[in-house]
C-alpha positions in Angstrom: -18.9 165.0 40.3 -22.1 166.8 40.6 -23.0 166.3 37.5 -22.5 162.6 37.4 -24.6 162.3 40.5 -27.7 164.2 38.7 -27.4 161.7 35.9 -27.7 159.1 38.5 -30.4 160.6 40.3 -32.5 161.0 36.8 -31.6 157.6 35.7 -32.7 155.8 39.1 -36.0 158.2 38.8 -36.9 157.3 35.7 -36.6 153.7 36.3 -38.6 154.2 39.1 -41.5 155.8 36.9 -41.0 153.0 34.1 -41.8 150.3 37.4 -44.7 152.1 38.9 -46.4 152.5 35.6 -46.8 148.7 36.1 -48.9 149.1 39.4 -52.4 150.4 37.8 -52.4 147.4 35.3 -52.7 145.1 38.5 -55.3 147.0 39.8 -57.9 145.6 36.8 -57.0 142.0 38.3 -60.0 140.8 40.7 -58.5 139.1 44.1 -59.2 135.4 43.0 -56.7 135.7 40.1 -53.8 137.4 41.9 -51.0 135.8 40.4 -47.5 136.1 41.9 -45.2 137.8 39.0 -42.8 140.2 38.6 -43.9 143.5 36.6 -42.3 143.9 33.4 -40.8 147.3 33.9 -39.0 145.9 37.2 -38.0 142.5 35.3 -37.0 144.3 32.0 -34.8 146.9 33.5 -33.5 145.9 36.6 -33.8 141.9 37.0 -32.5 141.1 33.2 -29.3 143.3 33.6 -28.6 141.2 37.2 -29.5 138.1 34.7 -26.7 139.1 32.5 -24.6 140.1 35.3 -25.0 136.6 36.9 -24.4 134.9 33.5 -21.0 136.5 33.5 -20.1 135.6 36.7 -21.6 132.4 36.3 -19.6 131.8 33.7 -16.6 132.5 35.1 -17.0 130.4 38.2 -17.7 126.9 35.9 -14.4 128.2 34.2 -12.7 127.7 37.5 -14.4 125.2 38.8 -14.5 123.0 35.8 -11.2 121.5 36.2 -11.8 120.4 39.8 -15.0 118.7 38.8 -12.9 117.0 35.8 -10.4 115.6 37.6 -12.5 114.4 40.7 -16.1 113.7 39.6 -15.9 114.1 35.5 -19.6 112.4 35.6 -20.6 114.9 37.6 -19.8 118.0 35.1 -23.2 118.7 34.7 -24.4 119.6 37.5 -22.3 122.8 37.9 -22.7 123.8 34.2 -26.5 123.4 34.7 -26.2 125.5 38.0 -23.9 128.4 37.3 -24.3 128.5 33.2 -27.5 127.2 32.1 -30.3 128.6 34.9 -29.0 132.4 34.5 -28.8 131.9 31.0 -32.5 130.3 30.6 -33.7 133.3 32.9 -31.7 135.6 30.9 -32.3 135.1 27.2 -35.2 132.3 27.6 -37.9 133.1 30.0 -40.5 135.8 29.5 -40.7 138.9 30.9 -43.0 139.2 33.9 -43.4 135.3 34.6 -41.1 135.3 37.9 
């Protein structure tokens, strides 16, 4: 048990050193061209696994709800693929790193 928890406390450290080693390459950026965006280090290793993550479960929800929306609305299918299939696959697997 302890150990496990070390190897917790190490991994959330380092992750934490990997996201702050974004901060001094904002610094360099003058106050007129602030741009709102995540840093890499954050997006890379903490918002693309919840990307996954939400793929899967987004997945899994248009496999339930598909068959509702088929037998109801079947014009309508696209609307929950786009929402719980495509849009955390695009920000998964499509989008660069840093632009959110």
């Amino acid at each position: 048990m302890l150990r496990k928890l070390r190897t917790s406390v190490a991994l959330l450290a380092a992750a934490t050193l990997v996201a702050a080693s974004a901060l001094p390459a904002a610094a360099d950026i003058e106050s007129d061209d602030i741009v709102a965006a995540t840093p890499v280090g954050v997006d890379a290793f903490i918002m693309r696994p919840l990307g996954m993550l939400t793929s899967v479960i987004g997945i899994s929800m248009f496999a339930v709800s598909a068959p509702v929306v088929l037998l109801t609305r079947p014009q309508d299918i696209g609307k929950p693929w786009h929402l719980f299939v495509v849009r955390p696959l695009r920000y998964t697997w499509g989008d660069p790193l840093g632009s959110h």
